[in-house]
C-alpha positions in Angstrom: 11.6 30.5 26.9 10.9 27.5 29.0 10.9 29.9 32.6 8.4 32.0 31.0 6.4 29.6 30.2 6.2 27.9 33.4 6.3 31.1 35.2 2.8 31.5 33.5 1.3 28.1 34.3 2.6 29.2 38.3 0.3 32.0 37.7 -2.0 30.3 36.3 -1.7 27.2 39.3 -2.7 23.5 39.7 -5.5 21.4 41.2 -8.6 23.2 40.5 -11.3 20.8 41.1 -12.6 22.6 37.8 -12.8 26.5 37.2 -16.1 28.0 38.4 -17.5 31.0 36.7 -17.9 34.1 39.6 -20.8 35.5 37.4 -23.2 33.4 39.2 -26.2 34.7 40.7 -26.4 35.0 44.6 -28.3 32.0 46.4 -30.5 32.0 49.6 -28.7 29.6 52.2 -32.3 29.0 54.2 -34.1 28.0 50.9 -30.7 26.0 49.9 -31.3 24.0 52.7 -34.5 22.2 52.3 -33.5 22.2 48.3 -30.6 20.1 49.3 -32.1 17.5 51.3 -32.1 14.9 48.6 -28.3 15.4 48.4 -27.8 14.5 52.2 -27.7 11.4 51.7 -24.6 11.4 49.7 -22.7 14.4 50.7 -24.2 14.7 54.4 -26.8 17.0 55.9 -24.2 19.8 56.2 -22.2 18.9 53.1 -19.6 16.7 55.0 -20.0 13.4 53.7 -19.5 10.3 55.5 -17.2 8.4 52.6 -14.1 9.4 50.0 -16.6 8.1 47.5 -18.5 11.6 47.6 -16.4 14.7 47.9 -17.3 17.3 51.0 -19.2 20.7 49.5 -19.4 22.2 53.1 -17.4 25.6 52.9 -16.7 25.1 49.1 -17.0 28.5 47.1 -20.8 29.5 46.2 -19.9 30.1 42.7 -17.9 27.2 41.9 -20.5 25.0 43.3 -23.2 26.2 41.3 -20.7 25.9 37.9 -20.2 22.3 38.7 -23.9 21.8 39.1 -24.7 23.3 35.7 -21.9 21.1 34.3 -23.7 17.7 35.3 -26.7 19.6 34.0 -25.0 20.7 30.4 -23.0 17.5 30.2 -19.8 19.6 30.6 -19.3 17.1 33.5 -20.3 14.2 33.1 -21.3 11.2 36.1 -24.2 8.5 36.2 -25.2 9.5 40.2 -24.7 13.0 39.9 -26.8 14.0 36.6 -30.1 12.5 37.3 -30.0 14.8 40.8 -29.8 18.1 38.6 -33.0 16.9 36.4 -35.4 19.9 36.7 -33.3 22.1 38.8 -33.7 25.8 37.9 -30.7 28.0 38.1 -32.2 30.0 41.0 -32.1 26.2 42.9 -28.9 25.6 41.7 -27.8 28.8 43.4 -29.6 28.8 46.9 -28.2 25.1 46.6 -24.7 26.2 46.4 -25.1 29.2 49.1 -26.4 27.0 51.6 -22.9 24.5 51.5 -21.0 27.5 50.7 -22.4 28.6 54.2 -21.3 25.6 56.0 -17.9 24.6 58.2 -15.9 21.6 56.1 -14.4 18.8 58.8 -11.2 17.7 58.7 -9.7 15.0 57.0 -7.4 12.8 58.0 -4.2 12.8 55.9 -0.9 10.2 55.7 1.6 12.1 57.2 4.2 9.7 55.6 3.2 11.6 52.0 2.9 14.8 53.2 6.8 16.3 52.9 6.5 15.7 49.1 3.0 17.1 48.9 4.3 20.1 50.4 7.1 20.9 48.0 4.6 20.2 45.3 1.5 22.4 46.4 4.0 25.3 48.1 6.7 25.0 45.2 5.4 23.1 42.1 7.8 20.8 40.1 9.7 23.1 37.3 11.3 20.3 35.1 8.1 19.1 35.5 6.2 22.0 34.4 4.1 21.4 37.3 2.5 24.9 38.7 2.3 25.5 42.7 -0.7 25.0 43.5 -0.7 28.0 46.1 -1.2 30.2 43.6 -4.7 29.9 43.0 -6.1 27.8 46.1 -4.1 29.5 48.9 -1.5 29.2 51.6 -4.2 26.8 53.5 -6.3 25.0 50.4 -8.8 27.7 51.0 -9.0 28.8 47.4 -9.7 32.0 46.1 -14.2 32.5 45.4 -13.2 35.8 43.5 -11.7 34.1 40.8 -13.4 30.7 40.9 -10.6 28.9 42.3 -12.4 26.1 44.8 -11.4 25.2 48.4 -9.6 21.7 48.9 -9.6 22.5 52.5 -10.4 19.1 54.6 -11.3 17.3 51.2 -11.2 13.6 51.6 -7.2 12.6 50.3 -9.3 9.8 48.3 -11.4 12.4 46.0 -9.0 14.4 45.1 -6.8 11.6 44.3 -9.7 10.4 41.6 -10.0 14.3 40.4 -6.2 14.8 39.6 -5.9 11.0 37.8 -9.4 11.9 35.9 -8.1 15.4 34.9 -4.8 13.5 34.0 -6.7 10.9 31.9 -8.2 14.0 29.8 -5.1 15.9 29.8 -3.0 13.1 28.0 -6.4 12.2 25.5 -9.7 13.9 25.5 -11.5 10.8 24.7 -11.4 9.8 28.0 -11.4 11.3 30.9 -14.1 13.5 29.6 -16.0 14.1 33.2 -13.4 16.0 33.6 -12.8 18.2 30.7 -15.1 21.4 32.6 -11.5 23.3 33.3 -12.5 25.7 30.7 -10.7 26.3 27.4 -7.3 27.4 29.0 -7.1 23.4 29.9 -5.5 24.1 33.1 -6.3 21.3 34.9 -5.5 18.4 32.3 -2.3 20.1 31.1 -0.5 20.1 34.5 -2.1 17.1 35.8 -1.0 15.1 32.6 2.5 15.7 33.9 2.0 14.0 37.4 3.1 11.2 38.4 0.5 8.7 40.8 3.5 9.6 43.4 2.8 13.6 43.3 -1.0 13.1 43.1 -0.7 10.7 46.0 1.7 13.1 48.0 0.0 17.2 47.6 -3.9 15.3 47.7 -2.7 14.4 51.2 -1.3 17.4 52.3 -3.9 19.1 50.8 -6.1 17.6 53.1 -4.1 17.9 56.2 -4.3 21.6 56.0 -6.7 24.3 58.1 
């Protein structure tokens, strides 16, 4: 009973930075652009920021973009900087928004290669007495993620950010009265349940190799 079930969370798999809906509707990258110029100075003029502190959107999936913008805007996600930004945005800005960073080339970031052999088992493998999912399964061989099923890229993310994603989807997972800016992993709980059953070691180790790989 206890194979199947993991088998299922495998299926299922870790570390999405939140599940994005795929029935958004399509953006315009050129209008995107000049709609995202009050967002440059946090996440960069080409959606590579500068600092952990603000995660990279360059390259990220158009669809799960645009789903985490309408969280902050819903309250589904919650964060002080981040909600005041989406104030007045329509959803057809929300979407030429998210095709102009989904149009863009991420960076890379610069992971510690000391944490990456761990990370590796862990993304490539997942933890079975852990009940911990690979997290290949749903954001690819290379952390490209899959846009088709709303599964985000953590291609060249800063190590940093998606440290402070896993421990805050962690935080939810173990009780949902806090934690809640990050309780936007839909009802199937994906996020929180397996991150709930990391250790700071595993987050530390696969949010570093994550990063490392292209």
């Amino acid at each position: 009973m206890k194979g199947n079930v993991i088998q299922k969370t495998l299926l299922a798999g870790l570390l999405g930075l939140g599940i994005a809906s795929v029935s958004q509707a399509g953006g315009d990258a050129t209008a995107g652009q000049a709609k995202a110029a009050s967002c440059a100075a946090c996440h960069g003029a080409d959606g590579n920021s500068f600092t952990p502190m603000f995660p990279k959107l360059a390259g990220q999936g158009e669809g799960y973009i645009a789903k985490q913008l309408t969280d902050f805007q819903t309250g589904a996600r919650s964060n002080a900087m981040m909600t005041p930004m989406v104030i007045g945005k329509t959803e057809q800005d929300i979407a030429d928004i998210a095709a102009y960073y989904a149009s863009q080339t991420v960076t890379p970031a610069v992971a510690n290669a000391k944490l990456t052999t761990l990370g590796e088992k862990l993304y490539r493998g997942g933890h079975l007495e852990k009940g911990i999912a690979a997290c290949t399964a749903c954001h690819g061989p290379k952390a490209e993620g899959l846009a088709a099923a709303g599964f985000p890229s953590l291609q060249g993310q800063w190590p940093a950010y998606v440290v402070a994603q896993l421990t805050a989807f962690r935080a939810a997972g173990r009780d949902d009265k806090i934690g809640i800016h990050r309780n936007n992993d839909g009802e199937a709980r994906m996020m929180r349940d397996i991150a709930a059953k990391m250790s700071d070691q595993d987050i530390e180790a696969v949010s570093n190799f994550i990063s490392g790989l292209k």
